[in-house]
ChimeraX commands (.cxc) that place a marker at each C-alpha (Angstrom):
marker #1 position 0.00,0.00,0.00 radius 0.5
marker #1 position 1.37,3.64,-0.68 radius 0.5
marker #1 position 1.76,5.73,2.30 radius 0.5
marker #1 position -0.72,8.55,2.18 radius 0.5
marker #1 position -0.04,12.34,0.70 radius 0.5
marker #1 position 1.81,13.34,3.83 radius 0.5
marker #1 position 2.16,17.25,3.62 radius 0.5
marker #1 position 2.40,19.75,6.58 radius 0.5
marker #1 position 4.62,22.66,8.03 radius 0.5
marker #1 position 7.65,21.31,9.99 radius 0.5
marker #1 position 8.22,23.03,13.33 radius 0.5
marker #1 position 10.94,25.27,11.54 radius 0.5
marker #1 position 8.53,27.23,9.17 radius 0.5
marker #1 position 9.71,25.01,6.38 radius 0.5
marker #1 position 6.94,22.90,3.84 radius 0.5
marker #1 position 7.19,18.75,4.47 radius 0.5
marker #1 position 6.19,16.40,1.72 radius 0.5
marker #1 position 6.67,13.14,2.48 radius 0.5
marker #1 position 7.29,12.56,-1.45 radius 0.5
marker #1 position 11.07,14.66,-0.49 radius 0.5
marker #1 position 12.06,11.75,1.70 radius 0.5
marker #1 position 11.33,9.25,-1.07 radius 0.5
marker #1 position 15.03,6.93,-1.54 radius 0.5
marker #1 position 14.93,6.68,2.80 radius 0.5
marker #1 position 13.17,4.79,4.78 radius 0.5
marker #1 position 10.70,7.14,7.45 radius 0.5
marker #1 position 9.31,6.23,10.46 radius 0.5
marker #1 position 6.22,8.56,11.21 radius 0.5
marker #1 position 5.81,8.89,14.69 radius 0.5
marker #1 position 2.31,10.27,16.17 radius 0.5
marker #1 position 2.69,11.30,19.44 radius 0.5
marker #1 position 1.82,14.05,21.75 radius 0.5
marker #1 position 3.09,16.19,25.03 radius 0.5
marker #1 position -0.21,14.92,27.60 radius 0.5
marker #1 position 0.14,11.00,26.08 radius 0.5
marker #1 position 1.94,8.88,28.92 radius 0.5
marker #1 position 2.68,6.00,26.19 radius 0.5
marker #1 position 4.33,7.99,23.68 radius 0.5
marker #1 position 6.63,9.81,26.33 radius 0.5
marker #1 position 7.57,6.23,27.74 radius 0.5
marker #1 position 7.61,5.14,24.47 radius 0.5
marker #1 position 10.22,8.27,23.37 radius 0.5
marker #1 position 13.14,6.93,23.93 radius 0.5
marker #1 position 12.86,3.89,22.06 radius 0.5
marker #1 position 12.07,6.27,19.24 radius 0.5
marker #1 position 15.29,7.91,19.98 radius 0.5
marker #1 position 17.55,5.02,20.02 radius 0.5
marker #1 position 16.00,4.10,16.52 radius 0.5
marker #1 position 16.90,7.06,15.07 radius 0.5
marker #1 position 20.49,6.87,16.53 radius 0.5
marker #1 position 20.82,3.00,15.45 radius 0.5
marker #1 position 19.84,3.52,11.92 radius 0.5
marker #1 position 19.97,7.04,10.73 radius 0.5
marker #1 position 23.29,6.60,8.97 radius 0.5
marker #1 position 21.64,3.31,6.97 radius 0.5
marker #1 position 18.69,5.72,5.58 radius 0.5
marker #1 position 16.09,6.43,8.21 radius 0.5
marker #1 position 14.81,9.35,8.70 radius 0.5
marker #1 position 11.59,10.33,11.18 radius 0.5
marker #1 position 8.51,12.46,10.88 radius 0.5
marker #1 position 7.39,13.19,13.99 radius 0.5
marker #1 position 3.49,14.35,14.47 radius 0.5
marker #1 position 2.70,16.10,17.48 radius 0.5
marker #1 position -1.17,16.08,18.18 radius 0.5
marker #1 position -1.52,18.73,20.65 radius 0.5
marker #1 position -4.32,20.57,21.94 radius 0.5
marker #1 position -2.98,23.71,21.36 radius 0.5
marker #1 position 0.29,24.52,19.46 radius 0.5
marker #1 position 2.02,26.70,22.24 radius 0.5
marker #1 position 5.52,25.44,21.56 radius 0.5
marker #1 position 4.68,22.69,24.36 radius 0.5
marker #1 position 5.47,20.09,21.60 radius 0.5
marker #1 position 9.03,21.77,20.72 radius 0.5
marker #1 position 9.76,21.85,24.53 radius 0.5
marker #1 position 9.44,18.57,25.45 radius 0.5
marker #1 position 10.66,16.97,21.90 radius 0.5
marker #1 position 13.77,18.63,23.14 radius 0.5
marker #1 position 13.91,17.28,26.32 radius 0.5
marker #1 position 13.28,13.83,25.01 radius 0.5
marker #1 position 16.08,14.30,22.58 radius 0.5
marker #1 position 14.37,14.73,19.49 radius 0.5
marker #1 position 17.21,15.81,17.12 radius 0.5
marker #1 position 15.89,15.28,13.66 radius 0.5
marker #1 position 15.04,17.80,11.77 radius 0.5
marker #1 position 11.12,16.34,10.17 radius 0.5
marker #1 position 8.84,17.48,13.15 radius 0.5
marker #1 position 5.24,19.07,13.15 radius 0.5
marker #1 position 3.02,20.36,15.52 radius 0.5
marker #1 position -0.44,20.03,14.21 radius 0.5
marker #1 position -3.50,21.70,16.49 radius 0.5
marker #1 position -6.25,19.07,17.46 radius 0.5
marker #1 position -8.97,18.75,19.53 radius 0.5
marker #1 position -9.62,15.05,18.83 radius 0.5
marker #1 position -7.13,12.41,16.96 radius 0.5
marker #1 position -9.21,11.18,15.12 radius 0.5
marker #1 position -10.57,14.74,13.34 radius 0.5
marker #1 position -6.32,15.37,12.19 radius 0.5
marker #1 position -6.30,14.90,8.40 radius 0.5
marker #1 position -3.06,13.60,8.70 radius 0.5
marker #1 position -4.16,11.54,11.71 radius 0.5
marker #1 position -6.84,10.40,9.71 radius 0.5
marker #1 position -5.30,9.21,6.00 radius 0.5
marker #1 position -3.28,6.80,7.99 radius 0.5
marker #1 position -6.45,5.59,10.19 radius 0.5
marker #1 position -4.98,6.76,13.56 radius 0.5
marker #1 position -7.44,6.78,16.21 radius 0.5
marker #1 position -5.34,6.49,19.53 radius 0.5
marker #1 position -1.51,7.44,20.08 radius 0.5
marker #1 position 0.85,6.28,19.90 radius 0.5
marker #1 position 0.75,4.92,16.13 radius 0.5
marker #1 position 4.26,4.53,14.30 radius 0.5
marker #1 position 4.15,3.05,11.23 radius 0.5
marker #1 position 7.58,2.57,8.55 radius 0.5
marker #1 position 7.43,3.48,5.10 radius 0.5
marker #1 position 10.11,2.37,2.69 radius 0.5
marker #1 position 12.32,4.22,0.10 radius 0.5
marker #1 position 9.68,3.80,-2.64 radius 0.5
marker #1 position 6.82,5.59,-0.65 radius 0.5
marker #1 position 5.20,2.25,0.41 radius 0.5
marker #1 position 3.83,1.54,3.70 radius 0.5
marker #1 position 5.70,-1.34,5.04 radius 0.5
marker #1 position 4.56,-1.47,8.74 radius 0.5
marker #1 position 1.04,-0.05,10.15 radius 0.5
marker #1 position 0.20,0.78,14.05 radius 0.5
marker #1 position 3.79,-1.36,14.55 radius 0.5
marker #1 position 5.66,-1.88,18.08 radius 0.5
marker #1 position 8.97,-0.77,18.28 radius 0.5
marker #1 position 10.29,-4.43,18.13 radius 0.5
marker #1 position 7.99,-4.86,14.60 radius 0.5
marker #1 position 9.68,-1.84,13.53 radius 0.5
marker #1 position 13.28,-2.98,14.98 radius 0.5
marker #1 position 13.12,-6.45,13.33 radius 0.5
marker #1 position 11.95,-5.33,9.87 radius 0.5
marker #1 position 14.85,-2.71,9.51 radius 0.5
marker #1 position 17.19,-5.46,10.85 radius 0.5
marker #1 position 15.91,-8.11,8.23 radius 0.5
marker #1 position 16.34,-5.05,5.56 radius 0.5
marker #1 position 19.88,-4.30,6.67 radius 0.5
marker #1 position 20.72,-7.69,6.28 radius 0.5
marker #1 position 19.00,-7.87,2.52 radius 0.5
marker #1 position 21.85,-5.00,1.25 radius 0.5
marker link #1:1,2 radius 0.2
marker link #1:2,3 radius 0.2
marker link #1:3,4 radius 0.2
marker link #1:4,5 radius 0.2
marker link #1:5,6 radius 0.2
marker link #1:6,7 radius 0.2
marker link #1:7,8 radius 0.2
marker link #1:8,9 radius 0.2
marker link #1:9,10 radius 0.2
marker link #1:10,11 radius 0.2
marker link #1:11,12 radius 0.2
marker link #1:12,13 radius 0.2
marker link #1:13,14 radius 0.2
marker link #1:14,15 radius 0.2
marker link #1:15,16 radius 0.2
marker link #1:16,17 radius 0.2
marker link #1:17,18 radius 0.2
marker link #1:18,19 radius 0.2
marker link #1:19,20 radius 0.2
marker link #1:20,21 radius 0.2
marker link #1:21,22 radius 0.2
marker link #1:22,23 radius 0.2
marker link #1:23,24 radius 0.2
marker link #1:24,25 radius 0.2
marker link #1:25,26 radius 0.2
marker link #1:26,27 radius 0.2
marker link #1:27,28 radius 0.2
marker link #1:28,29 radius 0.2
marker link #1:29,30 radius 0.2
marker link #1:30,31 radius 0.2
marker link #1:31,32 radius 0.2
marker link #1:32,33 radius 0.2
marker link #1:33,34 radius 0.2
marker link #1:34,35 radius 0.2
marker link #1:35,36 radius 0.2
marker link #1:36,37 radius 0.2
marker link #1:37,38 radius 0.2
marker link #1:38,39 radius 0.2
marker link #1:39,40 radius 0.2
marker link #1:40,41 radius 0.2
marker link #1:41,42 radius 0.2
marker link #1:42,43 radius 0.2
marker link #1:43,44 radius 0.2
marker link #1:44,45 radius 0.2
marker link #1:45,46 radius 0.2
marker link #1:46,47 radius 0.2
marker link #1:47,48 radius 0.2
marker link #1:48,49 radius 0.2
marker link #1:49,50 radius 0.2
marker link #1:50,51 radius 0.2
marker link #1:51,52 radius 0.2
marker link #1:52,53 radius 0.2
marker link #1:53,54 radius 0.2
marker link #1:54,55 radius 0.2
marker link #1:55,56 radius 0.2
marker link #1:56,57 radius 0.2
marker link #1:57,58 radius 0.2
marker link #1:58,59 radius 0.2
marker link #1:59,60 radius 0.2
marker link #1:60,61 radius 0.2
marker link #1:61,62 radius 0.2
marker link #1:62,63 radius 0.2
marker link #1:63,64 radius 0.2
marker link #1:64,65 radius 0.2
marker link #1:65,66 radius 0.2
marker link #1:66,67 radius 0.2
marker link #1:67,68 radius 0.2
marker link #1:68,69 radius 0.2
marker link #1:69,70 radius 0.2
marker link #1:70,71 radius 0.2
marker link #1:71,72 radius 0.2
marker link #1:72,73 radius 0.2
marker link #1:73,74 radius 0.2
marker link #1:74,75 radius 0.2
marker link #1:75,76 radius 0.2
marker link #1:76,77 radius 0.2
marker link #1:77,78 radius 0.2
marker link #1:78,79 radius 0.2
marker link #1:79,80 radius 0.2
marker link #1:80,81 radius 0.2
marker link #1:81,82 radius 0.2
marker link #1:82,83 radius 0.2
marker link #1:83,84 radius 0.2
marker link #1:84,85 radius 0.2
marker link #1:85,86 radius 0.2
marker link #1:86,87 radius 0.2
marker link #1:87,88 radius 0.2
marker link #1:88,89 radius 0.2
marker link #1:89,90 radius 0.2
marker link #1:90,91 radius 0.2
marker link #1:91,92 radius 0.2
marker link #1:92,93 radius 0.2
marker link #1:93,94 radius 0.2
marker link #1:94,95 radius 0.2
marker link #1:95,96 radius 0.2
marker link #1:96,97 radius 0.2
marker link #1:97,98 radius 0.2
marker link #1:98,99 radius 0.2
marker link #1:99,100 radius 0.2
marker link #1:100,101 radius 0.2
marker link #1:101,102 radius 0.2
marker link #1:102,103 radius 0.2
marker link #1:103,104 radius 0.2
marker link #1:104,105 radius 0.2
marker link #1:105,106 radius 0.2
marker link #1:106,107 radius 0.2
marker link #1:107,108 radius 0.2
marker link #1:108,109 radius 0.2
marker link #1:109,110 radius 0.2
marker link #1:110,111 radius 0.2
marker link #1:111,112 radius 0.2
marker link #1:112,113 radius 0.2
marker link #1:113,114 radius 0.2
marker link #1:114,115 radius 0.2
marker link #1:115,116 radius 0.2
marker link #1:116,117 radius 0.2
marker link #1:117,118 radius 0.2
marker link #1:118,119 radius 0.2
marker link #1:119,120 radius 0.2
marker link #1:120,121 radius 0.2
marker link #1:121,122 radius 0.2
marker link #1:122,123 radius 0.2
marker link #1:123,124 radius 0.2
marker link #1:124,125 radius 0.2
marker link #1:125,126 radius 0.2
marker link #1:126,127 radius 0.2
marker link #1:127,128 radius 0.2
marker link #1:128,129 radius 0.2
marker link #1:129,130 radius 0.2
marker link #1:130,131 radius 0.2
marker link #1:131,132 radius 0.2
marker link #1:132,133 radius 0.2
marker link #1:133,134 radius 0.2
marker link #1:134,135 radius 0.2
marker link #1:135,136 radius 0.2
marker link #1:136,137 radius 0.2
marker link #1:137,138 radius 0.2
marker link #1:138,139 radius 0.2
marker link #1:139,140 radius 0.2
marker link #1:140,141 radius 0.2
view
């Protein structure tokens, strides 16, 4: 299945399209500053991103906040959120984010991995889902 048109602004000002990314593997990441599982959940996000950056992965984080008063920035700072695809999008229910929504996220948090052609490879995945499948792909070049 192809991953959904993913635009947005990132946190910097700058336009996203997910198509930009296409020839890297992305982990989108929806999350938010008042969900208890994605902060416990953070740092595993982290040490992805550290483990397999330098093989092609990049991550789009989505912040579904109920209001975008740099909260989201704060704490994605604290948690050690150092890549550079983040957005803040304003919600008052998960479900009602059109982003949220082309990908069929109800509930956070939701990761799912997309590979270099724009395909969606995992959906809703656990960390270890998303851990084996870019081991079994590192092993495949």
């Amino acid at each position: 299945m192809q991953a959904p048109e993913t635009l947005g602004t990132l946190n910097s000002g700058a336009p996203f399209d997910l198509q930009d990314l296409r020839g890297k593997k992305v982990l989108i990441d929806f999350w938010a500053t008042w969900c208890g599982p994605c902060l416990r959940e953070a740092p595993y996000v982290k040490k992805l991103y550290e483990d397999y950056h330098d093989q092609g992965l990049e991550i789009l984080s989505i912040a579904l906040e109920k209001k975008t008063d740099g909260r989201s920035e704060k704490m994605a700072a604290q948690l050690g959120y150092t890549w550079p695809y983040q957005i803040t999008e304003e919600i008052s229910f998960v479900r009602f984010n059109a982003l949220a929504h082309a990908y069929g996220v109800t509930n956070i948090p939701a990761l799912f991995l997309i590979d270099e052609e724009g395909n969606v490879l995992l959906e809703k995945a656990s960390i270890d889902e998303i851990e084996s499948t870019l081991n079994s792909l590192r092993k495949n070049y």
